[in-house]
py3Dmol code that shows the C-alpha trace and the ligand (Angstrom):
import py3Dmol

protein = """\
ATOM      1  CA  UNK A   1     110.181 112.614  97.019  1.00  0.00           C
ATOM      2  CA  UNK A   2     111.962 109.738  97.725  1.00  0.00           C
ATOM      3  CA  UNK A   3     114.583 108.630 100.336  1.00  0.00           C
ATOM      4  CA  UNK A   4     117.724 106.702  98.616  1.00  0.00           C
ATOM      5  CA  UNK A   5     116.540 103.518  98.803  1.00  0.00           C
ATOM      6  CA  UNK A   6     113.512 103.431 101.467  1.00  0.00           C
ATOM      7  CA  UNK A   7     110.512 101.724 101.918  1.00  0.00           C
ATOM      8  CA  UNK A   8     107.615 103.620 103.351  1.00  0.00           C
ATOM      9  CA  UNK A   9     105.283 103.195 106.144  1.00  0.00           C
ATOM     10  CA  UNK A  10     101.365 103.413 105.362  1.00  0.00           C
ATOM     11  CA  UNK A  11      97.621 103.788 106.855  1.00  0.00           C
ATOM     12  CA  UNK A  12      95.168 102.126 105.824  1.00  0.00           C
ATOM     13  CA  UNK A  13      92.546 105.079 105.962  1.00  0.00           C
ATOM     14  CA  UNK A  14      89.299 102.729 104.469  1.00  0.00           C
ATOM     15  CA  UNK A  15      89.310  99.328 102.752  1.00  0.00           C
ATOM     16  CA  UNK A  16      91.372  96.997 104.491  1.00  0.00           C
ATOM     17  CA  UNK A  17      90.692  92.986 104.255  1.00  0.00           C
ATOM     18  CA  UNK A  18      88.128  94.197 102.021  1.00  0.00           C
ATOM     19  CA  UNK A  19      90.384  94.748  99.355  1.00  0.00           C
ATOM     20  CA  UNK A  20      91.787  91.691  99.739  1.00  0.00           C
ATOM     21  CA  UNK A  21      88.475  90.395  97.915  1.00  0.00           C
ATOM     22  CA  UNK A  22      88.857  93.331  95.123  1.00  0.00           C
ATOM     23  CA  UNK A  23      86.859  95.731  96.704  1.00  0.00           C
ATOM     24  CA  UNK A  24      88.762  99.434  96.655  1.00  0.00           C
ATOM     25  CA  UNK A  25      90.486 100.992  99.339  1.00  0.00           C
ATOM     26  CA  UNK A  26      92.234 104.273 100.374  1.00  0.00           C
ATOM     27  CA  UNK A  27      95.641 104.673 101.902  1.00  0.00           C
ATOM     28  CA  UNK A  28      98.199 107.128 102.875  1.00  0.00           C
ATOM     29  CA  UNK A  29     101.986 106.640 103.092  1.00  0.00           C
ATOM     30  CA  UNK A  30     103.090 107.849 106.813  1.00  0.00           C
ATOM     31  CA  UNK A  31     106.220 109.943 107.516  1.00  0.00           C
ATOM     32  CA  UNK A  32     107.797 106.125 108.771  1.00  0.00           C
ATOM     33  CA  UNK A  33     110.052 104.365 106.554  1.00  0.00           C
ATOM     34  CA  UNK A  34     112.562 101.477 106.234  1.00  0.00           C
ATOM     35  CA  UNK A  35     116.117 102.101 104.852  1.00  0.00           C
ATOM     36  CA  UNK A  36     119.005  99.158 103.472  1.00  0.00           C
ATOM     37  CA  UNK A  37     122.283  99.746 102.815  1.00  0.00           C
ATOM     38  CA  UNK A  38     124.544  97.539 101.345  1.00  0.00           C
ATOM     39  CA  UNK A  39     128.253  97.122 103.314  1.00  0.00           C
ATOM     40  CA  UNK A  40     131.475  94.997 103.016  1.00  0.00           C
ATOM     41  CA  UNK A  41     130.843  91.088 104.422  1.00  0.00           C
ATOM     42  CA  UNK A  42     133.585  88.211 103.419  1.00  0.00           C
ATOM     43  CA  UNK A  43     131.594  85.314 104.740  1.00  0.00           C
ATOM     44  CA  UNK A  44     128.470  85.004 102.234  1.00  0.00           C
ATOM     45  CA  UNK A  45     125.028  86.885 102.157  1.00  0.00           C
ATOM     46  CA  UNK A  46     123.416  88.320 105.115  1.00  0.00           C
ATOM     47  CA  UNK A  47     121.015  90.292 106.355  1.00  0.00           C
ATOM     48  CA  UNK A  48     120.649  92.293 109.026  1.00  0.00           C
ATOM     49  CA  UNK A  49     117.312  93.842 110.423  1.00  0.00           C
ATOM     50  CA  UNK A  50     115.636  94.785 113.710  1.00  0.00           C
ATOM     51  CA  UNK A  51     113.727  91.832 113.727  1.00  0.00           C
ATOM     52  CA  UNK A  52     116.604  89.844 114.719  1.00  0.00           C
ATOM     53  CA  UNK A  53     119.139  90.595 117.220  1.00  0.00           C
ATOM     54  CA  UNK A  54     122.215  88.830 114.515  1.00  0.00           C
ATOM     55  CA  UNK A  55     122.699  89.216 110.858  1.00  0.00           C
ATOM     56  CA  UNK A  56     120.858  85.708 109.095  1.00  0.00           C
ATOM     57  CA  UNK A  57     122.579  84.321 106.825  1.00  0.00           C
ATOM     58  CA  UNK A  58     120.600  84.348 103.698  1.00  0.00           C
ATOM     59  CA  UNK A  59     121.185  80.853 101.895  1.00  0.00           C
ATOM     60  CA  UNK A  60     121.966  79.044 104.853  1.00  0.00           C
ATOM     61  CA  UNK A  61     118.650  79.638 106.921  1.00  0.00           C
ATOM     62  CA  UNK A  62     115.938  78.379 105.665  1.00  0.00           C
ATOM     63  CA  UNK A  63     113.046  78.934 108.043  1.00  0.00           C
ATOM     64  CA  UNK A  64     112.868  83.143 108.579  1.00  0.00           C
ATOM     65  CA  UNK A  65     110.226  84.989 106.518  1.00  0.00           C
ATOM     66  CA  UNK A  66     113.367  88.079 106.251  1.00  0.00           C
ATOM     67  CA  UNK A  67     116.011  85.166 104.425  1.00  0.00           C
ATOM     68  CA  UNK A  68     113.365  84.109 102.508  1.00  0.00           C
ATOM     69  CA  UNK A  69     112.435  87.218 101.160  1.00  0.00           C
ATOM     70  CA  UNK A  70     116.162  88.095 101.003  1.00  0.00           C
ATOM     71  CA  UNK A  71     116.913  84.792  98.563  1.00  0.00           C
ATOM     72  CA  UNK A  72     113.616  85.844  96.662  1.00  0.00           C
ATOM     73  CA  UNK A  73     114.780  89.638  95.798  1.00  0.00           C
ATOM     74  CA  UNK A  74     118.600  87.981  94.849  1.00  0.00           C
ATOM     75  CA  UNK A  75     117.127  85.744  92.297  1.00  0.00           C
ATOM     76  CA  UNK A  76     114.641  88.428  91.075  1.00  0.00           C
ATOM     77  CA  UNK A  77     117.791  90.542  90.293  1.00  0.00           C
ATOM     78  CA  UNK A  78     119.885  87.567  89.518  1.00  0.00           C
ATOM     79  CA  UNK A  79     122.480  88.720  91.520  1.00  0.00           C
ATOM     80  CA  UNK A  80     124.821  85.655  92.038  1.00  0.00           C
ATOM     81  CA  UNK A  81     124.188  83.619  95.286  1.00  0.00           C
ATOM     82  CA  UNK A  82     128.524  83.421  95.365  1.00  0.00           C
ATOM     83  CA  UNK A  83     128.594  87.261  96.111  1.00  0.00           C
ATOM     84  CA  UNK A  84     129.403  88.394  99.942  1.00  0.00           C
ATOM     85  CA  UNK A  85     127.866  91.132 101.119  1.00  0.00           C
ATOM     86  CA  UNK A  86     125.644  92.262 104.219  1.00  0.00           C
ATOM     87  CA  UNK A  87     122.522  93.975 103.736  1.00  0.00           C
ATOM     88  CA  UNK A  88     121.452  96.069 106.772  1.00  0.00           C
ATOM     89  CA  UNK A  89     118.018  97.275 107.440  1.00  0.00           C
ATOM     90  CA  UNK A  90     116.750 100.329 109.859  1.00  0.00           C
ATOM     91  CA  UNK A  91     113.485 100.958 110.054  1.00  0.00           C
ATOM     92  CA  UNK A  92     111.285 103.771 112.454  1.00  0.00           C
ATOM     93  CA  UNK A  93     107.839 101.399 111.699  1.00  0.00           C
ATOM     94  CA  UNK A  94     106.609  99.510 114.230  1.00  0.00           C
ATOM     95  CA  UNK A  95     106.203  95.546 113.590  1.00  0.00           C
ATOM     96  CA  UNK A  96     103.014  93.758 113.589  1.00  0.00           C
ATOM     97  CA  UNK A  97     101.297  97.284 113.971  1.00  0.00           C
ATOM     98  CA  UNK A  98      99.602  96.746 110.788  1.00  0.00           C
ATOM     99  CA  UNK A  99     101.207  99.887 109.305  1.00  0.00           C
ATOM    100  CA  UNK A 100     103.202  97.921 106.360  1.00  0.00           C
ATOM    101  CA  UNK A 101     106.287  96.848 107.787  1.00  0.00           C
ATOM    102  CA  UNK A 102     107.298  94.163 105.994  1.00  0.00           C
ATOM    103  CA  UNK A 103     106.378  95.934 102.529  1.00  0.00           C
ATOM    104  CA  UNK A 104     108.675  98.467 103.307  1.00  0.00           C
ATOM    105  CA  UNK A 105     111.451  96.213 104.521  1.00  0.00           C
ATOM    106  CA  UNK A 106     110.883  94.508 100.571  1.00  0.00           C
ATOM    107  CA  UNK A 107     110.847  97.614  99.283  1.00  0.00           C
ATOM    108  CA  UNK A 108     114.321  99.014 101.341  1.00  0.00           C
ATOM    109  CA  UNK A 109     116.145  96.199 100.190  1.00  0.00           C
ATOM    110  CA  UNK A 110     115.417  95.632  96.878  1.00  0.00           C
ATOM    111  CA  UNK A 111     115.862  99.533  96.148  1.00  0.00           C
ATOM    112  CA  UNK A 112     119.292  99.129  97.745  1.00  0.00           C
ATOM    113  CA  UNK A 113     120.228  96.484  95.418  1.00  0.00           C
ATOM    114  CA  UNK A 114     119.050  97.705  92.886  1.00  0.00           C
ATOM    115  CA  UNK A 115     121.189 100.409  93.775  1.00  0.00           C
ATOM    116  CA  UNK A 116     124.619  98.586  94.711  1.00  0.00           C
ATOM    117  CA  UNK A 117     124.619  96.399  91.631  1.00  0.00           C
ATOM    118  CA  UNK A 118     123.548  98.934  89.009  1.00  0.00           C
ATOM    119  CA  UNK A 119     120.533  97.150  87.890  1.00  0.00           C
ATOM    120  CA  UNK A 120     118.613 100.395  87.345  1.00  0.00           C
ATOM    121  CA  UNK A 121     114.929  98.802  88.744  1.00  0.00           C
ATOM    122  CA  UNK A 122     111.996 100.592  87.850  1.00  0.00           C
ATOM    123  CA  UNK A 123     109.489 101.676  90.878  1.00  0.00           C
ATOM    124  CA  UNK A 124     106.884  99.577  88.987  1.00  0.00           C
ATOM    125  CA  UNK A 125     109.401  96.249  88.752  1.00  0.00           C
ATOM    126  CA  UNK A 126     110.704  96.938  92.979  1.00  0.00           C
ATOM    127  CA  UNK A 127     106.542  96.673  93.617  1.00  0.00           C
ATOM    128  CA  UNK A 128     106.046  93.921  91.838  1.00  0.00           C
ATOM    129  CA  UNK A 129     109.103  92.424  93.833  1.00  0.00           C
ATOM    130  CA  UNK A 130     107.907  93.694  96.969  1.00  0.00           C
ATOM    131  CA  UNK A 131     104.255  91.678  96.268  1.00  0.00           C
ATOM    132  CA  UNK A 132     105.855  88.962  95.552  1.00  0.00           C
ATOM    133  CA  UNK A 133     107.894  89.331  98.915  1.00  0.00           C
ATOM    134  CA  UNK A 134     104.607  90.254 100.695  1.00  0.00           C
ATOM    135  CA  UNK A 135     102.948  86.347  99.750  1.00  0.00           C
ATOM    136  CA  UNK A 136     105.968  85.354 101.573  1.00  0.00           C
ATOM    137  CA  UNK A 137     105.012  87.584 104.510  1.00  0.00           C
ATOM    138  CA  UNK A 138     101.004  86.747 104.280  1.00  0.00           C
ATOM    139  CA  UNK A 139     100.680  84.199 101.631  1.00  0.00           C
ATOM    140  CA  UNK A 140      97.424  86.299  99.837  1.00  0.00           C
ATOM    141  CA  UNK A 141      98.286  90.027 100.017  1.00  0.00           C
ATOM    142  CA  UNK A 142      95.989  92.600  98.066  1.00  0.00           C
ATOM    143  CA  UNK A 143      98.707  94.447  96.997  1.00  0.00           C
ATOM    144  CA  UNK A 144      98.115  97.536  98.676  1.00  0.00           C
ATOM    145  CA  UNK A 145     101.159  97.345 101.473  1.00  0.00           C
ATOM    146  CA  UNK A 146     103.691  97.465  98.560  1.00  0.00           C
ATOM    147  CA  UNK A 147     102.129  99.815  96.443  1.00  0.00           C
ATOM    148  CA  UNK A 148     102.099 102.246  99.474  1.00  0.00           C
ATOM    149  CA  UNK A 149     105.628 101.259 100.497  1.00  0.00           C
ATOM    150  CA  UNK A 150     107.124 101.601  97.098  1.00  0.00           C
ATOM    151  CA  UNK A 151     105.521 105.030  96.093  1.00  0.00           C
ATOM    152  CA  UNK A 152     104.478 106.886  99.460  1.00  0.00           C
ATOM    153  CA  UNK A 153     100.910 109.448  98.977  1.00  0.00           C
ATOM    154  CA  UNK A 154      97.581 109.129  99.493  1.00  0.00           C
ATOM    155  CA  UNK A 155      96.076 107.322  97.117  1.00  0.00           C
ATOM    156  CA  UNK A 156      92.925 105.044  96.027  1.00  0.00           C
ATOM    157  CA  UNK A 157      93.677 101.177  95.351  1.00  0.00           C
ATOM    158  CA  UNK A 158      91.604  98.376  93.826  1.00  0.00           C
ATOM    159  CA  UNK A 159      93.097  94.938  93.142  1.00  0.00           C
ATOM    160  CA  UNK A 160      92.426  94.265  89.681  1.00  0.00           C
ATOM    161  CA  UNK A 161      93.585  91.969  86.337  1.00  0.00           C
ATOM    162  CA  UNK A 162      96.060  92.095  84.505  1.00  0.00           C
ATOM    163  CA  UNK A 163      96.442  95.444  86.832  1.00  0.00           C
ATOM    164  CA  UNK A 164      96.074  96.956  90.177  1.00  0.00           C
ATOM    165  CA  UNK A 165      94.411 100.256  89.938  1.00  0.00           C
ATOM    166  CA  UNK A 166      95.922 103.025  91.899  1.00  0.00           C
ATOM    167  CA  UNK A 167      94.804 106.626  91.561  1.00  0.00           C
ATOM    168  CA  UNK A 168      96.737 109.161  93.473  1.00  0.00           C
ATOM    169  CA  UNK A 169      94.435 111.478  95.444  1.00  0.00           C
ATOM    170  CA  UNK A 170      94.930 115.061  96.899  1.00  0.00           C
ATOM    171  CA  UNK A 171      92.444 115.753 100.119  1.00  0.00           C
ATOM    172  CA  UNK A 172      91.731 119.544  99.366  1.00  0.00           C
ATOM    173  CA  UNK A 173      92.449 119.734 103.078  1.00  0.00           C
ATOM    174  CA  UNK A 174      95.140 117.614 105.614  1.00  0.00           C
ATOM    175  CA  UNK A 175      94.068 115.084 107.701  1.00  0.00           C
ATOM    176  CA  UNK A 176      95.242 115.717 111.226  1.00  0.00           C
ATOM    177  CA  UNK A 177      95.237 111.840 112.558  1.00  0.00           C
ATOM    178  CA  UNK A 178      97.021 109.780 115.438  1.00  0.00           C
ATOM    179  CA  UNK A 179      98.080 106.318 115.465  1.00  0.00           C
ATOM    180  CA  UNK A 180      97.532 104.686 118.579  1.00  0.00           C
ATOM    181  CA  UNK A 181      99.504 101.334 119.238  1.00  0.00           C
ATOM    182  CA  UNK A 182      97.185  98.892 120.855  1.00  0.00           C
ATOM    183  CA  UNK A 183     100.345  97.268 122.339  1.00  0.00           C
ATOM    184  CA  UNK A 184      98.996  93.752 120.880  1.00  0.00           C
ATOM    185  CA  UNK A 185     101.303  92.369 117.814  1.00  0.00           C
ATOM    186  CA  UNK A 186      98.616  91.613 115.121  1.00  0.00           C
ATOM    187  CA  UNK A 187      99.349  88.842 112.512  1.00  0.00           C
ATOM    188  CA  UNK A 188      98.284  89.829 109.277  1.00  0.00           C
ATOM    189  CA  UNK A 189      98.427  86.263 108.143  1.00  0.00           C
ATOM    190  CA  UNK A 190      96.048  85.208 110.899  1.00  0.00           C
ATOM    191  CA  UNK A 191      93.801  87.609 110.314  1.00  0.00           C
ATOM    192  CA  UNK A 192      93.319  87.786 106.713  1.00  0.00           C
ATOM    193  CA  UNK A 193      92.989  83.552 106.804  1.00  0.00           C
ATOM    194  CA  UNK A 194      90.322  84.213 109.811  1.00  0.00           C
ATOM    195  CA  UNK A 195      88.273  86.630 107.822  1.00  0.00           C
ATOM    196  CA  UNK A 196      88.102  83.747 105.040  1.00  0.00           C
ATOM    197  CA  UNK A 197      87.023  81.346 107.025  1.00  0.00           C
ATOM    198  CA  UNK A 198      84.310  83.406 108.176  1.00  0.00           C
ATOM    199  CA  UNK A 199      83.111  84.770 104.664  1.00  0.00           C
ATOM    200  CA  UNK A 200      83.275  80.676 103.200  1.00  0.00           C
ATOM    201  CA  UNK A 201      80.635  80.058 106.618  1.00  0.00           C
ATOM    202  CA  UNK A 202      78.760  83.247 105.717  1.00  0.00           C
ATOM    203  CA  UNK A 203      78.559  84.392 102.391  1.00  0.00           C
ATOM    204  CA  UNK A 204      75.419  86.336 102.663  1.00  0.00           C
ATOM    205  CA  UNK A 205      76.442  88.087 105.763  1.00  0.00           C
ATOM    206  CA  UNK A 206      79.537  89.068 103.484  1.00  0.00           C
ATOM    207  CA  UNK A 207      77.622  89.939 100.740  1.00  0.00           C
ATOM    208  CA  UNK A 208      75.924  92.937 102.809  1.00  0.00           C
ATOM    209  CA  UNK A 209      79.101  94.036 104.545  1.00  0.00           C
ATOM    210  CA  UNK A 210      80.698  94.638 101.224  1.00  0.00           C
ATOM    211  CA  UNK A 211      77.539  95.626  99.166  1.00  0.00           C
ATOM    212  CA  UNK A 212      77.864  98.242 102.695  1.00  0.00           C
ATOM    213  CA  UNK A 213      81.422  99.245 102.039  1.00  0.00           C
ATOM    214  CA  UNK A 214      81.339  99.323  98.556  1.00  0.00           C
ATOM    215  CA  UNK A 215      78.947 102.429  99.625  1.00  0.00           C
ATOM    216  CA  UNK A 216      81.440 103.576 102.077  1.00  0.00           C
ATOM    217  CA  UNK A 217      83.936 103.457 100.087  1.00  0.00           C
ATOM    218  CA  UNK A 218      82.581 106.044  97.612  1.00  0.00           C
ATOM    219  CA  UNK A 219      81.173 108.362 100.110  1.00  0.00           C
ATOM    220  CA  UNK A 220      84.836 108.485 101.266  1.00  0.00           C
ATOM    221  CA  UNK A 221      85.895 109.176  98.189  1.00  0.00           C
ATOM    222  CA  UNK A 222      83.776 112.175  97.773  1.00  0.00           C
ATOM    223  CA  UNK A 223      84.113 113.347 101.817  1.00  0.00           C
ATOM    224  CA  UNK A 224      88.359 113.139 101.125  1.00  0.00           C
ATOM    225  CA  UNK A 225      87.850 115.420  97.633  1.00  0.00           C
ATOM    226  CA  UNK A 226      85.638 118.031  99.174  1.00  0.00           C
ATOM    227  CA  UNK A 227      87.926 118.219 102.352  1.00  0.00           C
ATOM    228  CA  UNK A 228      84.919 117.140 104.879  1.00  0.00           C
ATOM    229  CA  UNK A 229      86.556 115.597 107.631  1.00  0.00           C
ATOM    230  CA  UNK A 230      83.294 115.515 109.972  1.00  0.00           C
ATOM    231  CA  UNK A 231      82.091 113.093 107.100  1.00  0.00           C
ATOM    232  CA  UNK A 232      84.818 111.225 106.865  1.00  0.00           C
ATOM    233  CA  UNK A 233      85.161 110.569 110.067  1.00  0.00           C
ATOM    234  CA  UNK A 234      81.528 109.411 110.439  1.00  0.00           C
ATOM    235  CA  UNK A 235      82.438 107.150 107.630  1.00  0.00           C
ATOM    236  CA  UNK A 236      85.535 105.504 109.768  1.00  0.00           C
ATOM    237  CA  UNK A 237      83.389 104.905 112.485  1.00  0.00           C
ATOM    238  CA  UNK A 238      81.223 102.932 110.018  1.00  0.00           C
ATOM    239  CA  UNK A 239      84.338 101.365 108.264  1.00  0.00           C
ATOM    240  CA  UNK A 240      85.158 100.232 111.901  1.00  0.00           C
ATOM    241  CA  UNK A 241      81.778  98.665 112.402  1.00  0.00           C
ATOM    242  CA  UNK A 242      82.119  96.453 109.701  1.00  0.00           C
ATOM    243  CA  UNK A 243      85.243  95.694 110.598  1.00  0.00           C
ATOM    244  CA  UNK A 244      84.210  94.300 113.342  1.00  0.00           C
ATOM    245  CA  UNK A 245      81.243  92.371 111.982  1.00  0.00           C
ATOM    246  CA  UNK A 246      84.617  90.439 109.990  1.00  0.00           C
ATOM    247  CA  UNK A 247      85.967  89.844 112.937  1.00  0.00           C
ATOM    248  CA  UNK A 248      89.172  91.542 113.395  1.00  0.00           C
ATOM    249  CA  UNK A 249      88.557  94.088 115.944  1.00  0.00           C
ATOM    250  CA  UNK A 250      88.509  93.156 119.684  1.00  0.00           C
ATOM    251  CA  UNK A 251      87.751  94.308 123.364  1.00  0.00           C
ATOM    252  CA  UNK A 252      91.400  96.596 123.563  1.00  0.00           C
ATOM    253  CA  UNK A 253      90.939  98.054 120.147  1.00  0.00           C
ATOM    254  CA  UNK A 254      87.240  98.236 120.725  1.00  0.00           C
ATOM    255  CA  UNK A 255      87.908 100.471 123.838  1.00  0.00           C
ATOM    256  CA  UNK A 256      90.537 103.081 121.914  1.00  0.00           C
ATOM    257  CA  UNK A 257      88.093 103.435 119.415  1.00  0.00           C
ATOM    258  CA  UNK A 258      85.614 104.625 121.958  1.00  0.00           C
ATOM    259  CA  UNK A 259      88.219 106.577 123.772  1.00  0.00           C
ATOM    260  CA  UNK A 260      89.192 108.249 121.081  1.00  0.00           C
ATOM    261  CA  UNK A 261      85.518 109.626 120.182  1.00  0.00           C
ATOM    262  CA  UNK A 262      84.787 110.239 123.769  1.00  0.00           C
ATOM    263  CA  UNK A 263      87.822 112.671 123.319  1.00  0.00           C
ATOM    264  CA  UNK A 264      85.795 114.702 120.863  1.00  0.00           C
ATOM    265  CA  UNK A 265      87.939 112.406 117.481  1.00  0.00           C
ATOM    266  CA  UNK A 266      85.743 112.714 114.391  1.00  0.00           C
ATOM    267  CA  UNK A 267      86.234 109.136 113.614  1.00  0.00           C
ATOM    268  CA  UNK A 268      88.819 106.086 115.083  1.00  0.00           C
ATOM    269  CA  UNK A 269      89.178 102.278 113.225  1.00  0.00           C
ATOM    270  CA  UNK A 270      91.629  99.934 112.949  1.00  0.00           C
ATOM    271  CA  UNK A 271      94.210 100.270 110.470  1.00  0.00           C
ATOM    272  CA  UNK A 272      95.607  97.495 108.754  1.00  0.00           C
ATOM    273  CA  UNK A 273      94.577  93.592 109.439  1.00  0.00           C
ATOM    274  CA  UNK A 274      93.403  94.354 113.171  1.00  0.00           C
ATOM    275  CA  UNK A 275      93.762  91.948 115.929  1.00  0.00           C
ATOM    276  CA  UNK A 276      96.006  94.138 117.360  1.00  0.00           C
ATOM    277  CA  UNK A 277      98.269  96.689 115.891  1.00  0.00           C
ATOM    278  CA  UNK A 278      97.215 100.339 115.699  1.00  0.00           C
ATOM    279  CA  UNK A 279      94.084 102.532 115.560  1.00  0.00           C
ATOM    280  CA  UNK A 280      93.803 105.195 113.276  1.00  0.00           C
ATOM    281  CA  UNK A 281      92.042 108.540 114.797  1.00  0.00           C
ATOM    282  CA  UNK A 282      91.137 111.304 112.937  1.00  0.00           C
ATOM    283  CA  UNK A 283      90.689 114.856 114.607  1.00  0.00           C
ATOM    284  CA  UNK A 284      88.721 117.589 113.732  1.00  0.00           C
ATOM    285  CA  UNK A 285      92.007 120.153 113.416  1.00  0.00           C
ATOM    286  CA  UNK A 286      95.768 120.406 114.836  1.00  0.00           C
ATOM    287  CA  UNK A 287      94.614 121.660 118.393  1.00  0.00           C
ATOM    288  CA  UNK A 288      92.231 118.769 119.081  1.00  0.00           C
ATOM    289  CA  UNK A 289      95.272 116.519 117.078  1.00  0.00           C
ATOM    290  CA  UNK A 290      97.263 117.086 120.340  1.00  0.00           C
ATOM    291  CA  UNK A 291      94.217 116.815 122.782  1.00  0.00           C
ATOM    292  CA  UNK A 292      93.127 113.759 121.973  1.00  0.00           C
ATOM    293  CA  UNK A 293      96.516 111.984 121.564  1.00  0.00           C
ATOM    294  CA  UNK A 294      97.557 113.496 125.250  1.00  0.00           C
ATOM    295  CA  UNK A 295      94.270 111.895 126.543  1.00  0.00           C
ATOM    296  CA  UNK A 296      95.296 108.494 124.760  1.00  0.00           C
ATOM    297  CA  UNK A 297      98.726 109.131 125.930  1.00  0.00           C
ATOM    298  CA  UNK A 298      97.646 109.191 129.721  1.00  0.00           C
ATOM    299  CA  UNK A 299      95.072 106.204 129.282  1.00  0.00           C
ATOM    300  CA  UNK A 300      98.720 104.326 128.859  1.00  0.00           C
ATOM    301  CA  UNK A 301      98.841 104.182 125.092  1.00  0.00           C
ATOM    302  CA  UNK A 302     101.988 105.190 122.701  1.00  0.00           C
ATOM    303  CA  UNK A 303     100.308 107.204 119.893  1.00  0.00           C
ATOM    304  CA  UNK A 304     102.284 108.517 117.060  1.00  0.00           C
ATOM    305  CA  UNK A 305     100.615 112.148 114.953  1.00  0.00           C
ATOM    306  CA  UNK A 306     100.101 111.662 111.802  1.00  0.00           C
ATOM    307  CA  UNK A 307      99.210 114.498 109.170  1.00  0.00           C
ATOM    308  CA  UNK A 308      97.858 112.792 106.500  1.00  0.00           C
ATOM    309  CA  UNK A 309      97.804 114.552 102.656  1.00  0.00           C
TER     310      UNK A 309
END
"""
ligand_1 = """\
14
LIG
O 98.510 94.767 108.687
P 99.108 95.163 107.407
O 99.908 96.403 107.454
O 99.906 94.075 106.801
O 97.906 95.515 106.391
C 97.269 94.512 105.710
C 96.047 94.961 104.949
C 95.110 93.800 104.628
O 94.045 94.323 103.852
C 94.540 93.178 105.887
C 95.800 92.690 103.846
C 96.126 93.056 102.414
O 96.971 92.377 101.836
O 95.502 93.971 101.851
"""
view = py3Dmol.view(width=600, height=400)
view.addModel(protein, "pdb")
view.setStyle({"model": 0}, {"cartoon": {"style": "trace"}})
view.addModel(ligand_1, "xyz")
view.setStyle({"model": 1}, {"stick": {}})
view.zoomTo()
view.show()
């Protein structure tokens, strides 16, 4: 299933900041990806992505997150720092939109490395790159951005030791969903160090939330096998709840959510860290799919459909 060296977009469907602290999660890769090919430079090692309007050069800049990560995957692959070559990333996902970006940019690149200098990576060894890349990003990722980046599907996730646990899951039935872009960039890093802050001020109120999700999470779990997408949603709209009782939702996302149900959605929450980004919506079939992201559409906001299986 997968595109020569991509890196794939995801939504995060229940779990997220939560399983930061180990709790589980569901996800679901998204028909979005990042590509890198590798072409002819004579002047050193750069990369080029859409983040920045000129190619950086790897070694000599120091202070971008994308040369950072670029010097990290070259010494992960020893490839020799005297090589010249430009590495150029395209990606269709968003930024700061909290649907995996910078995973998938790890991913892209590393895969087409991995690719150009024959070093045969497996998809387990380009994730475990692609974590490593995502502390870069965010400094204490979960894990589950580069899991869904480097394999795609829908799939169960629980940060674990010595492993992650990941356990591929197949809805019975598709999820018809929309993303709608809040038009605020949200920074992962911020949020994830915000929702510490708050659970080291309130550990009992944290305690409940996740004793809550851990509940949720379950009930999902079951709702997703059995192909009840009334439940499910019902169970976003509590997964959104919480999220704001963390502290990453706010009055714009608050508002889509809303919007969304008033269209007759089954459920609507943030996906990924919040603060801005996207909401996922999920609708009760493909006719009210295109309903409800019209009606988002004229209230002004991009929305992308999503089929999730
Ligand atoms: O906003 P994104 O796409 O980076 O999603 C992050 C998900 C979090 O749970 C907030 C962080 C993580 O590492 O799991």
């Amino acid at each position: 299933m997968h595109a020569v060296n991509a890196g794939y977009a995801k939504a995060i469907l229940f779990g997220e900041h939560f399983v930061v602290f180990g709790l589980p999660g569901i996800v679901a890769g998204l028909p979005l990806h990042a590509t890198a090919r590798i072409k002819k430079n004579n002047q050193g090692i750069f990369l080029h992505c859409p983040w920045h309007q000129q190619p950086l050069n790897v070694l000599k800049n120091r202070s971008a997150s994308v040369s950072k990560i670029g010097r990290m995957i070259l010494a992960q692959l020893r490839i020799p720092f005297t090589k010249r070559f430009l590495i150029e990333v395209r990606t269709t996902i968003p930024s700061n939109g909290g649907l995996g970006s910078s995973a998938a940019l790890s991913v892209a690149i590393t895969r087409a490395l991995s690719h150009h200098f024959k070093k045969n990576l497996s998809d387990n060894e380009i994730n475990s790159i692609a974590f490593k890349c995502e502390k870069i990003f965010h400094q204490t990722p979960s894990g589950i951005d580069n899991t869904a980046a480097t394999y795609g599907g829908l799939f169960w996730f629980q940060k674990k030791k010595p492993k992650n646990q990941t356990k591929f899951l197949h809805p019975s039935k598709p999820l018809p969903c929309i993303l709608v872009n809040s038009g605020i960039h949200g920074s992962t890093k911020k949020a994830v160090a915000r929702v510490r802050r708050r659970k080291q001020k309130n550990p009992a109120l944290f305690r409940r939330l996740f004793k809550e999700y851990r509940r949720l999470a379950s009930d999902a779990l079951r709702a997703l096998q059995n192909g009840d997408l009334s439940l499910l949603g019902t169970l976003m709209n509590q997964n959104q709840e919480l999220l704001q009782q963390i502290g990453v939702s706010n009055s714009t996302l608050n508002k889509i959510t809303l919007s969304a149900l008033h269209e007759g959605a089954l459920g609507a929450k943030i996906t990924g860290a919040g603060l801005g980004g996207n909401v996922l919506v999920l609708a009760s079939n493909f006719r009210e799919q295109k309903k409800i992201q019209h009606a988002l559409q004229r209230l002004g906001y991009a929305c992308i459909p999503a089929t999730l299986h």
